[in-house]
mmCIF file of the N, C-alpha and C atoms, coordinates in Angstrom:
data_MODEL
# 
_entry.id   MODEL 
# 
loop_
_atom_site.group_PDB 
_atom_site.id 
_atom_site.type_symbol 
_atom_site.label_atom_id 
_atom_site.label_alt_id 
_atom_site.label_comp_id 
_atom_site.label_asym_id 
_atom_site.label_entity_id 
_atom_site.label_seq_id 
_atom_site.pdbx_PDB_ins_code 
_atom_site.Cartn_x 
_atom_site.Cartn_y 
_atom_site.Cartn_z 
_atom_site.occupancy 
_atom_site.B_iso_or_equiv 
_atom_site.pdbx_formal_charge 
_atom_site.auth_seq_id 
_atom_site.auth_comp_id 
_atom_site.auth_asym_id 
_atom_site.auth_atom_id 
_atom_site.pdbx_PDB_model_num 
ATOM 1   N N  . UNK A 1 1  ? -10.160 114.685 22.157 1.00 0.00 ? 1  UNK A N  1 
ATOM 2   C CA . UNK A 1 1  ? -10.168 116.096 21.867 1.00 0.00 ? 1  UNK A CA 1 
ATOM 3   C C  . UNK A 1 1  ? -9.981  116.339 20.367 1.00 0.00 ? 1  UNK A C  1 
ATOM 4   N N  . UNK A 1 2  ? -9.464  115.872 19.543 1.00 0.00 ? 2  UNK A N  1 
ATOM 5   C CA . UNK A 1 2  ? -8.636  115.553 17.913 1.00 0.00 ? 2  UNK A CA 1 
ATOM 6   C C  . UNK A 1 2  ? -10.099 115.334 17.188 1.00 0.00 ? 2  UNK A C  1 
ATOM 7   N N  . UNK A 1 3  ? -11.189 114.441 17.964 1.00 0.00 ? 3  UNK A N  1 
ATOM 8   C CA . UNK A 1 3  ? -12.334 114.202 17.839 1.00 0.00 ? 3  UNK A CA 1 
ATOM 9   C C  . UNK A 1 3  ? -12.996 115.327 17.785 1.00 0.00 ? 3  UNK A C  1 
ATOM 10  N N  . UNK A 1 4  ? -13.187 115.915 18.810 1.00 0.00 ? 4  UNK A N  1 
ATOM 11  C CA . UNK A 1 4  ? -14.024 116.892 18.600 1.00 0.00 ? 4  UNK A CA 1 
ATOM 12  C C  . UNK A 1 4  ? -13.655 118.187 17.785 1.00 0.00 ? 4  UNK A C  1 
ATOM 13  N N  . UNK A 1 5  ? -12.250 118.534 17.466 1.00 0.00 ? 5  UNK A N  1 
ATOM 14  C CA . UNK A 1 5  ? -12.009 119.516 16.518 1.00 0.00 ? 5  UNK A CA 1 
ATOM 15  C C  . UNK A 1 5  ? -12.393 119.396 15.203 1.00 0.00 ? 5  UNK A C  1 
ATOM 16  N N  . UNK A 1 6  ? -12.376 117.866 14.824 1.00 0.00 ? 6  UNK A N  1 
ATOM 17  C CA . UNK A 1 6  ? -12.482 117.587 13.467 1.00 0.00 ? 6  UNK A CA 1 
ATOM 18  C C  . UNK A 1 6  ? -13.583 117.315 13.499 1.00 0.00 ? 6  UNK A C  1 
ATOM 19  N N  . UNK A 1 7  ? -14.627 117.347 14.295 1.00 0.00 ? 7  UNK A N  1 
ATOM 20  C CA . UNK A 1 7  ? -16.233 117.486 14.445 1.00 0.00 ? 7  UNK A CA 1 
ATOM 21  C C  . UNK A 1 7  ? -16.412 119.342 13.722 1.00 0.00 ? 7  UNK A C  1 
ATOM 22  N N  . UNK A 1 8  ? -15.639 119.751 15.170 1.00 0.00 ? 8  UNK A N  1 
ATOM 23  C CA . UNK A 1 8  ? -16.198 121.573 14.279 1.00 0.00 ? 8  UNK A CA 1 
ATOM 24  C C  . UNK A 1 8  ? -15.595 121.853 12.713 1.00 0.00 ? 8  UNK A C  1 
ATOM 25  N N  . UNK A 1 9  ? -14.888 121.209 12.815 1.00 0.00 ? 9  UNK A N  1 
ATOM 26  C CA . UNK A 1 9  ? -14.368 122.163 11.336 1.00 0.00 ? 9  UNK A CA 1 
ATOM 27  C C  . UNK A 1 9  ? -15.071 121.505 10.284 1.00 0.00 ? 9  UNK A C  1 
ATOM 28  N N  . UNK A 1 10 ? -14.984 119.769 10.383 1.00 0.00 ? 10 UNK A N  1 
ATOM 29  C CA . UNK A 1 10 ? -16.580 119.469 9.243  1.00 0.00 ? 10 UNK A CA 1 
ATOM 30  C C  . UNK A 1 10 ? -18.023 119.861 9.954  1.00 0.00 ? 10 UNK A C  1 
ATOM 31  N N  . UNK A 1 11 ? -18.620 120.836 9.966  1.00 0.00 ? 11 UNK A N  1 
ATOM 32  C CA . UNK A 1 11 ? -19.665 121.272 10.493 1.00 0.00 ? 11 UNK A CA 1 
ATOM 33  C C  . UNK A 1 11 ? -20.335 121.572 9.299  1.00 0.00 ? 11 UNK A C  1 
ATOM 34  N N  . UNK A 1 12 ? -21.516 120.882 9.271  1.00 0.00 ? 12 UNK A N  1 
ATOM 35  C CA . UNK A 1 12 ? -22.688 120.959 7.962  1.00 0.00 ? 12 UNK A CA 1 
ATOM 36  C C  . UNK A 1 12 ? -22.383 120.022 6.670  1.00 0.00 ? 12 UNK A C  1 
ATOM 37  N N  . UNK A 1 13 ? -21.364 119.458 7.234  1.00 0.00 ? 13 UNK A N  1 
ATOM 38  C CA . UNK A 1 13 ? -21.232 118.250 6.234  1.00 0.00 ? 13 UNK A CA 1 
ATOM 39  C C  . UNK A 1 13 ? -21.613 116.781 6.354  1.00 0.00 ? 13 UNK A C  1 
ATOM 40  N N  . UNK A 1 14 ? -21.940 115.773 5.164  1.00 0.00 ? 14 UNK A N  1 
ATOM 41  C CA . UNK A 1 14 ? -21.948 114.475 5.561  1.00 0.00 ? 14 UNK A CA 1 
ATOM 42  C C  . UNK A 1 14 ? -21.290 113.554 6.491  1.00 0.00 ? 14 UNK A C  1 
ATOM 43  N N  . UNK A 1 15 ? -20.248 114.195 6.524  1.00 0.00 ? 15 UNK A N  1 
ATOM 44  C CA . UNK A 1 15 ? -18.986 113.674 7.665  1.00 0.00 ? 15 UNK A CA 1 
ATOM 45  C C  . UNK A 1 15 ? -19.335 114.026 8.820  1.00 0.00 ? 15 UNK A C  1 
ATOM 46  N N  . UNK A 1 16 ? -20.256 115.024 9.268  1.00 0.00 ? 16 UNK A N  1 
ATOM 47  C CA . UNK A 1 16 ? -20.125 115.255 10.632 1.00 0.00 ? 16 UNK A CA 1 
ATOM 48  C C  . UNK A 1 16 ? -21.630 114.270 10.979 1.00 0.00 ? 16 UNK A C  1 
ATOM 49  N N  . UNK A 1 17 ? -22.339 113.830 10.069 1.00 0.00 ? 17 UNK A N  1 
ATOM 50  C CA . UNK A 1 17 ? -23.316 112.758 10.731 1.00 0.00 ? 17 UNK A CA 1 
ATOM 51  C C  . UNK A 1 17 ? -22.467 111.405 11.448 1.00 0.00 ? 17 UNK A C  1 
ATOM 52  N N  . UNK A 1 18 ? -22.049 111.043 10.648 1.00 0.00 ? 18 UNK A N  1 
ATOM 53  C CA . UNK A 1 18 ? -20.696 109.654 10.629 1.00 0.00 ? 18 UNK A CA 1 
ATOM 54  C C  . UNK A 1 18 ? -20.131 110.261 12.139 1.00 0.00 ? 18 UNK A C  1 
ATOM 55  N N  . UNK A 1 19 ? -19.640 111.476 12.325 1.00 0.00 ? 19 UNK A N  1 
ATOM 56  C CA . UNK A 1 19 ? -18.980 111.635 13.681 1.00 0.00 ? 19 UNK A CA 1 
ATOM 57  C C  . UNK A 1 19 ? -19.361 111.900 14.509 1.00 0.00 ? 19 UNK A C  1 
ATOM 58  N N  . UNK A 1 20 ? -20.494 112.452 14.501 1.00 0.00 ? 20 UNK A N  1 
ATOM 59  C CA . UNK A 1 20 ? -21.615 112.459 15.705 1.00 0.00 ? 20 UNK A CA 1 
ATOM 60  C C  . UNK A 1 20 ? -21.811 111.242 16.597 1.00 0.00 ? 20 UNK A C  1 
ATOM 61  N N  . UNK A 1 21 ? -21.736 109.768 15.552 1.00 0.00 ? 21 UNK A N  1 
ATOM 62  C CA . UNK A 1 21 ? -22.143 108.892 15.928 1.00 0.00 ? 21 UNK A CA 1 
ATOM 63  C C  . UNK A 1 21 ? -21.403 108.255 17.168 1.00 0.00 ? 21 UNK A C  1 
ATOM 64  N N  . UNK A 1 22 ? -19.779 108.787 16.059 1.00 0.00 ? 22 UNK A N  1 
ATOM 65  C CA . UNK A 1 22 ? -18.434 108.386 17.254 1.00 0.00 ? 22 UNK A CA 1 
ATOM 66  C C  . UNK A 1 22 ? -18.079 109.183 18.658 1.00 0.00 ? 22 UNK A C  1 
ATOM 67  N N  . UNK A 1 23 ? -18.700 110.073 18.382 1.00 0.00 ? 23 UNK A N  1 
ATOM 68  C CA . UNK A 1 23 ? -18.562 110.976 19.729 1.00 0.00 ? 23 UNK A CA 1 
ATOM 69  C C  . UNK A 1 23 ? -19.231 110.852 20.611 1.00 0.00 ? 23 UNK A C  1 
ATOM 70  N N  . UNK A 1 24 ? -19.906 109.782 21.105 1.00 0.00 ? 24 UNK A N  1 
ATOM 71  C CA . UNK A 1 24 ? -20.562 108.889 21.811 1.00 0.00 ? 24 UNK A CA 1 
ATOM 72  C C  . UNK A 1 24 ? -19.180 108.529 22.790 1.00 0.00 ? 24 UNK A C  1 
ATOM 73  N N  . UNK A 1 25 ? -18.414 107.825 22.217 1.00 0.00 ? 25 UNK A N  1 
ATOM 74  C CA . UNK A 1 25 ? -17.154 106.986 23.016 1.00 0.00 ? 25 UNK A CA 1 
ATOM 75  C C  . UNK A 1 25 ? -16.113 108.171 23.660 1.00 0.00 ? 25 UNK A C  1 
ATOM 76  N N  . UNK A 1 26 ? -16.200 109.223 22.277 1.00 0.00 ? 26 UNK A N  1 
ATOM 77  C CA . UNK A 1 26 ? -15.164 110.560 23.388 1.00 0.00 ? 26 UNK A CA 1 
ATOM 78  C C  . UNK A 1 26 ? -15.858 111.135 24.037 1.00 0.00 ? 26 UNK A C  1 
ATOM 79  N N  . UNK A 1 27 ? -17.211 111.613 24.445 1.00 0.00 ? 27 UNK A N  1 
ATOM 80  C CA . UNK A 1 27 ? -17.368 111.781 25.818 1.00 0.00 ? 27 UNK A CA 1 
ATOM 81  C C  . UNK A 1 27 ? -17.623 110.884 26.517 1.00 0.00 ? 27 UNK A C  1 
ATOM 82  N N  . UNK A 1 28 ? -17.329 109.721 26.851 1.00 0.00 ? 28 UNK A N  1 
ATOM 83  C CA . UNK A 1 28 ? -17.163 108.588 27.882 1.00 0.00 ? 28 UNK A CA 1 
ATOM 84  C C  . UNK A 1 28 ? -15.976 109.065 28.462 1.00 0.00 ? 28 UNK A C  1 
ATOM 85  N N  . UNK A 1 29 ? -14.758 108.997 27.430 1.00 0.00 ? 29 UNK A N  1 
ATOM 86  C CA . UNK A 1 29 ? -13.250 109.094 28.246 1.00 0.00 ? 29 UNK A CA 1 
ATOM 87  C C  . UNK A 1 29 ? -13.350 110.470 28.369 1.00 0.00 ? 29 UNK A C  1 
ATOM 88  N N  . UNK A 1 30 ? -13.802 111.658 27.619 1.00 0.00 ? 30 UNK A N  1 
ATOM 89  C CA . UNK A 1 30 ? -13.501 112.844 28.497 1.00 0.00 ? 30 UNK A CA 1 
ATOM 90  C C  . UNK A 1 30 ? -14.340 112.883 29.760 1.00 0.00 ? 30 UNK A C  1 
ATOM 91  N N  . UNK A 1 31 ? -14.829 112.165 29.852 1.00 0.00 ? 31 UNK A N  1 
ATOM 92  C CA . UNK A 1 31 ? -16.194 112.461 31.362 1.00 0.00 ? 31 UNK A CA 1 
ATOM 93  C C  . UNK A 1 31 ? -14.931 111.415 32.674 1.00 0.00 ? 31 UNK A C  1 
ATOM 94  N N  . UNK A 1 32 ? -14.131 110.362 32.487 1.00 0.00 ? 32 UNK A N  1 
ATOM 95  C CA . UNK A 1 32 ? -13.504 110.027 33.202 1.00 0.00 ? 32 UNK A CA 1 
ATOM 96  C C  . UNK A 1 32 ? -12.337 110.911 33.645 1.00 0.00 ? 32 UNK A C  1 
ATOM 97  N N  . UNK A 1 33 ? -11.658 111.639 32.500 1.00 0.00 ? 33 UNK A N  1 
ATOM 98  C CA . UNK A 1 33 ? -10.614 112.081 32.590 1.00 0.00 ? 33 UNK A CA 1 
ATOM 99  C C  . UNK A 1 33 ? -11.035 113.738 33.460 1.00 0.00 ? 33 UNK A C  1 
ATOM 100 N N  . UNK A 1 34 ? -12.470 114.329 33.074 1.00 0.00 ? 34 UNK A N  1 
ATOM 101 C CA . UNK A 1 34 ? -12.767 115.156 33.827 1.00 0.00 ? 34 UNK A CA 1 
ATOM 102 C C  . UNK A 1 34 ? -12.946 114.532 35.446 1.00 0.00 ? 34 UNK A C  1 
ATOM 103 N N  . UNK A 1 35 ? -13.193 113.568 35.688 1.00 0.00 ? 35 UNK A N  1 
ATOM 104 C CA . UNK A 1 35 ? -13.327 113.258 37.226 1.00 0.00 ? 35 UNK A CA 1 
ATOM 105 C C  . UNK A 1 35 ? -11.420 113.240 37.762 1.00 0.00 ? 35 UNK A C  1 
ATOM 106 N N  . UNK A 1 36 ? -10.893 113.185 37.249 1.00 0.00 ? 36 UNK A N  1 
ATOM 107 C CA . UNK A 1 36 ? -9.778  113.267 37.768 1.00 0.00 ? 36 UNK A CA 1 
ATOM 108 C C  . UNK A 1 36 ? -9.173  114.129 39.631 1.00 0.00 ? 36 UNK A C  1 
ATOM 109 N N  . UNK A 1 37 ? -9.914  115.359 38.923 1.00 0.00 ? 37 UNK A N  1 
ATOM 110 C CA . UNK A 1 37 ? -9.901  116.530 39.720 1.00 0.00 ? 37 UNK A CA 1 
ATOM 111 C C  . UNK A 1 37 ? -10.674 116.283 40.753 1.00 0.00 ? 37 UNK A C  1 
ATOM 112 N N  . UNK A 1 38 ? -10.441 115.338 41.794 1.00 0.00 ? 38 UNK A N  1 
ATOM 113 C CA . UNK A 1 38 ? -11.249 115.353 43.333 1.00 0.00 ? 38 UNK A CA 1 
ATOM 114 C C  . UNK A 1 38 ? -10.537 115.394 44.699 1.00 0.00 ? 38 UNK A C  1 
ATOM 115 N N  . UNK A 1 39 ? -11.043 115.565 45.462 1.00 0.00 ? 39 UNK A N  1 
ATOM 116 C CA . UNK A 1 39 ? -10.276 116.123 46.836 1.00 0.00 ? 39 UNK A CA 1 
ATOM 117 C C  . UNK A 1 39 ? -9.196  115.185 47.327 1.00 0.00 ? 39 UNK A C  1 
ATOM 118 N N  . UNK A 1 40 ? -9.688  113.916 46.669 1.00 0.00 ? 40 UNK A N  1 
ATOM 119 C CA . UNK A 1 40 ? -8.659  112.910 47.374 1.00 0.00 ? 40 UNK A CA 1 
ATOM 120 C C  . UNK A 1 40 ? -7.470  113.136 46.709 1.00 0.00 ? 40 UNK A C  1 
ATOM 121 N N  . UNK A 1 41 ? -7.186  113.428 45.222 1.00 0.00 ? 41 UNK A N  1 
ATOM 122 C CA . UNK A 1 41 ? -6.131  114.086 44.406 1.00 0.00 ? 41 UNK A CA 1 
ATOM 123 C C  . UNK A 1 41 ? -6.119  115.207 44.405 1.00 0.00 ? 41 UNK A C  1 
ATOM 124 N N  . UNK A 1 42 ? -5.851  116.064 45.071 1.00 0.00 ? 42 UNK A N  1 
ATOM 125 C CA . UNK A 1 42 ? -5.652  117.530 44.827 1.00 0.00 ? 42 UNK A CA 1 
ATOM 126 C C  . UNK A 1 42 ? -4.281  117.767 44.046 1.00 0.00 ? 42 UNK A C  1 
ATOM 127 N N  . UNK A 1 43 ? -3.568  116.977 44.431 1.00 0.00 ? 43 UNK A N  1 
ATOM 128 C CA . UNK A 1 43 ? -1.924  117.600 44.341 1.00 0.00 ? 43 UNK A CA 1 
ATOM 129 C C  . UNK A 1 43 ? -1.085  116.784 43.301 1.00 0.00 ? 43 UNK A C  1 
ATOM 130 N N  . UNK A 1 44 ? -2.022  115.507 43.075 1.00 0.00 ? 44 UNK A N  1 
ATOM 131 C CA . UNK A 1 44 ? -1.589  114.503 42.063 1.00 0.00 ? 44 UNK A CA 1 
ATOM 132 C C  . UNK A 1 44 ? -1.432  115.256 40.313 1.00 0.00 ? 44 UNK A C  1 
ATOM 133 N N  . UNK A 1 45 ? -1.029  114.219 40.227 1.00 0.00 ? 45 UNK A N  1 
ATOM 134 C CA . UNK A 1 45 ? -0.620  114.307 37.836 1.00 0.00 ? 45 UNK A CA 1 
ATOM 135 C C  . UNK A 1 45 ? -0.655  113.198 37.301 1.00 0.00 ? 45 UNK A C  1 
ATOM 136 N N  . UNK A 1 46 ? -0.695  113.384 36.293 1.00 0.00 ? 46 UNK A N  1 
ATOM 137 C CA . UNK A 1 46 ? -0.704  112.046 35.064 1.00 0.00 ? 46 UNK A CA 1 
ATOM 138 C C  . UNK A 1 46 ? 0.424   112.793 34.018 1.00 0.00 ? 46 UNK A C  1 
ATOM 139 N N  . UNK A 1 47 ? 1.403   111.621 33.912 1.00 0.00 ? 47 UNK A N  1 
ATOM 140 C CA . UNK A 1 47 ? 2.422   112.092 32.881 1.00 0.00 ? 47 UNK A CA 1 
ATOM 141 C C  . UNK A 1 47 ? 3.060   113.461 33.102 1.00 0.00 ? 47 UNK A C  1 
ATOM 142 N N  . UNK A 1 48 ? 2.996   114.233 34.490 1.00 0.00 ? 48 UNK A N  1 
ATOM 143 C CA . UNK A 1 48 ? 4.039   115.098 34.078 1.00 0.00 ? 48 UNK A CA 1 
ATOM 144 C C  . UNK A 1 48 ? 2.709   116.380 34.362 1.00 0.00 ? 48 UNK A C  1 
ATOM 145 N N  . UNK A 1 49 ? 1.286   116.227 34.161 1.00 0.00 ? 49 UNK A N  1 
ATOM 146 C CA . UNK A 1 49 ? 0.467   117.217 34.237 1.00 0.00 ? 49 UNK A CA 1 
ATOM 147 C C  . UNK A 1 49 ? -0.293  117.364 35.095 1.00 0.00 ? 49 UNK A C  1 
ATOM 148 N N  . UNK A 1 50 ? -0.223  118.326 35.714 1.00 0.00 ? 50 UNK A N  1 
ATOM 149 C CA . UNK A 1 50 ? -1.602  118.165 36.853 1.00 0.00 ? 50 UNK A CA 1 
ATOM 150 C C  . UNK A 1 50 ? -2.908  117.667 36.681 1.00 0.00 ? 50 UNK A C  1 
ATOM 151 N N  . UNK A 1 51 ? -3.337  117.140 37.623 1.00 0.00 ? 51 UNK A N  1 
ATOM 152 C CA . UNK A 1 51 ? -4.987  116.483 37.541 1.00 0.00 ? 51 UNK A CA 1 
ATOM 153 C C  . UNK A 1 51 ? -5.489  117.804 37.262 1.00 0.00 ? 51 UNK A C  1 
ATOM 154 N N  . UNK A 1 52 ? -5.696  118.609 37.740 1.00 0.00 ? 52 UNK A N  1 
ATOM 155 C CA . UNK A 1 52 ? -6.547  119.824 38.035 1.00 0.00 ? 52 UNK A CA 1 
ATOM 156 C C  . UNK A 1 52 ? -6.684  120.691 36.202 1.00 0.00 ? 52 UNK A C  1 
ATOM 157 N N  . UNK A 1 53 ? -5.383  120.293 35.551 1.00 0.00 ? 53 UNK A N  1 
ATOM 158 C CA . UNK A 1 53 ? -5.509  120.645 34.275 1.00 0.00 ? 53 UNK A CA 1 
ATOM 159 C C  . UNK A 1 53 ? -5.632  120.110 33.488 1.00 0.00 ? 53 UNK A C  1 
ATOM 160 N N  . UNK A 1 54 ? -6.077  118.843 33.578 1.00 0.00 ? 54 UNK A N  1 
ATOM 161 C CA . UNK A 1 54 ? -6.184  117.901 32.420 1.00 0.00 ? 54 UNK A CA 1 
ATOM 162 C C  . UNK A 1 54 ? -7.632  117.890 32.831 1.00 0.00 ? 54 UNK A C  1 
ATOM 163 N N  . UNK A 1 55 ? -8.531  117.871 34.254 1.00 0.00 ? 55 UNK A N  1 
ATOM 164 C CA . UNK A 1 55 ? -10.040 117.761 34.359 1.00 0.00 ? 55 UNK A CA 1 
ATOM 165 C C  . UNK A 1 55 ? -10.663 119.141 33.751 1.00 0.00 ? 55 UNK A C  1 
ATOM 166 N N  . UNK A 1 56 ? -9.739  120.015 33.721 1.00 0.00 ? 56 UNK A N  1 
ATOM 167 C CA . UNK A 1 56 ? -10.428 121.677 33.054 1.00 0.00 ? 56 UNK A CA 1 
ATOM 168 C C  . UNK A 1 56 ? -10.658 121.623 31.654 1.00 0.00 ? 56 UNK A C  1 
ATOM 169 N N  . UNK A 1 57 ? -9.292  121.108 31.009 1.00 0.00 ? 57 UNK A N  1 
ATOM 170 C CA . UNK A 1 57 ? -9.485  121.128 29.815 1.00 0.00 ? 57 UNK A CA 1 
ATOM 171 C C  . UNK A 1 57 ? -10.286 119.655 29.436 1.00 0.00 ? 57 UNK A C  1 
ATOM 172 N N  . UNK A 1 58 ? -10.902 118.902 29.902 1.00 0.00 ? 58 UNK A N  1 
ATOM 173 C CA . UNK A 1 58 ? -11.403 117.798 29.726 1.00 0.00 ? 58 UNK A CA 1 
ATOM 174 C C  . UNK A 1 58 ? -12.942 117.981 29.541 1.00 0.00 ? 58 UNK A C  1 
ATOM 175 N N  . UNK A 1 59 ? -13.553 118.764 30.754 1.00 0.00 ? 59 UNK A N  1 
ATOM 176 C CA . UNK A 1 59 ? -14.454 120.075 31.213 1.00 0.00 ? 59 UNK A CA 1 
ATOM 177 C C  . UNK A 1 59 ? -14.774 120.917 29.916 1.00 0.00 ? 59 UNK A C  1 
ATOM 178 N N  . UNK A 1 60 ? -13.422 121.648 29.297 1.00 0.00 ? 60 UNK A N  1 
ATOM 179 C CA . UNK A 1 60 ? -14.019 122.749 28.174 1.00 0.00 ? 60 UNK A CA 1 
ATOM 180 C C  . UNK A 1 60 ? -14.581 122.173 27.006 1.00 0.00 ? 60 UNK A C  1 
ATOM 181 N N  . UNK A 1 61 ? -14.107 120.392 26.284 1.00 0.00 ? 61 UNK A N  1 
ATOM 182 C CA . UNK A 1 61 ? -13.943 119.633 24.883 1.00 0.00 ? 61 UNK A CA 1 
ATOM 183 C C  . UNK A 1 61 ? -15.104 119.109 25.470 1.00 0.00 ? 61 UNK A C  1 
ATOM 184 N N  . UNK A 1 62 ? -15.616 118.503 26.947 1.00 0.00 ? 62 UNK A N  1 
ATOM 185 C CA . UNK A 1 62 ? -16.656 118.351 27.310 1.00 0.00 ? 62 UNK A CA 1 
ATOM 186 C C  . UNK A 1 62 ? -18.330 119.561 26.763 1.00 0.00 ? 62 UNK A C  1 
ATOM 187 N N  . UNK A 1 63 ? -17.403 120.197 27.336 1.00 0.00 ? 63 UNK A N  1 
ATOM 188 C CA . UNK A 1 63 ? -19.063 121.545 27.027 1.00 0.00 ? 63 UNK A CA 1 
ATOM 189 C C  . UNK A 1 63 ? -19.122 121.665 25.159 1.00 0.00 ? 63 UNK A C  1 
ATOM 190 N N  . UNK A 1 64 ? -18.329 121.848 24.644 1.00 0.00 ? 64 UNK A N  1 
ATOM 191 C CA . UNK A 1 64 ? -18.151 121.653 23.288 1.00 0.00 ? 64 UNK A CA 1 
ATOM 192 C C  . UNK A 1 64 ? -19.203 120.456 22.610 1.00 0.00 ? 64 UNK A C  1 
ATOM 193 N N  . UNK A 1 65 ? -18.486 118.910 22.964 1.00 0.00 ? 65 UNK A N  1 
ATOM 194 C CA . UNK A 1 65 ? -19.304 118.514 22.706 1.00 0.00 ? 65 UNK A CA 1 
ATOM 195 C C  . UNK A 1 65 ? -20.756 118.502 22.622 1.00 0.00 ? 65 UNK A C  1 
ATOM 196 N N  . UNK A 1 66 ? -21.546 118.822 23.730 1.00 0.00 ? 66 UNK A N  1 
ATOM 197 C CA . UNK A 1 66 ? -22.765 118.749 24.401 1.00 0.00 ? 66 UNK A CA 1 
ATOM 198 C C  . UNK A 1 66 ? -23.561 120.540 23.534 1.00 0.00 ? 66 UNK A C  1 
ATOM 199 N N  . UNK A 1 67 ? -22.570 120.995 23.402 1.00 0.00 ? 67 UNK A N  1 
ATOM 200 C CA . UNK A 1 67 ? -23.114 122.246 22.439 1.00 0.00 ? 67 UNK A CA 1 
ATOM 201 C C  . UNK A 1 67 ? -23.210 121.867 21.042 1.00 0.00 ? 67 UNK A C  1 
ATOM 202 N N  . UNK A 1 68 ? -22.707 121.042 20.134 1.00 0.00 ? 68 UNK A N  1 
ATOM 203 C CA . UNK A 1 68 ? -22.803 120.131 18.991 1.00 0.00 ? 68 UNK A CA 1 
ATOM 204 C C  . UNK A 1 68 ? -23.537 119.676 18.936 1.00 0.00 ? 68 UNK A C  1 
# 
């Protein structure tokens, strides 16, 4: 997610070619961490947080990316 903020804010710069490249690997782990959220876990967490809110916000840095 740290990834993709510092994607928008260098936006139109040389730096954001270089990070384009890396944001290849953060949507891999946000695309896992969005599967979290499935019927067999409804009620489960990681660290203290619900599945259901870590796959949403995983979901929103997801659409972000893919709009970049």
């Amino acid at each position: 997610m740290k990834k993709i903020d510092r994607l928008v804010e260098s936006q139109g710069t040389m730096e954001q070619v270089k990070m384009i490249k890396r944001l290849k690997s953060s949507i891999a782990l946000l695309s896992v961490v969005a599967t979290l959220n499935s019927k067999n876990s409804t009620n489960a967490s990681t660290c203290g947080v619900p599945n259901s809110h870590l796959s949403a916000c995983a979901k929103l840095y997801l659409a972000v990316a893919y709009k970049l």
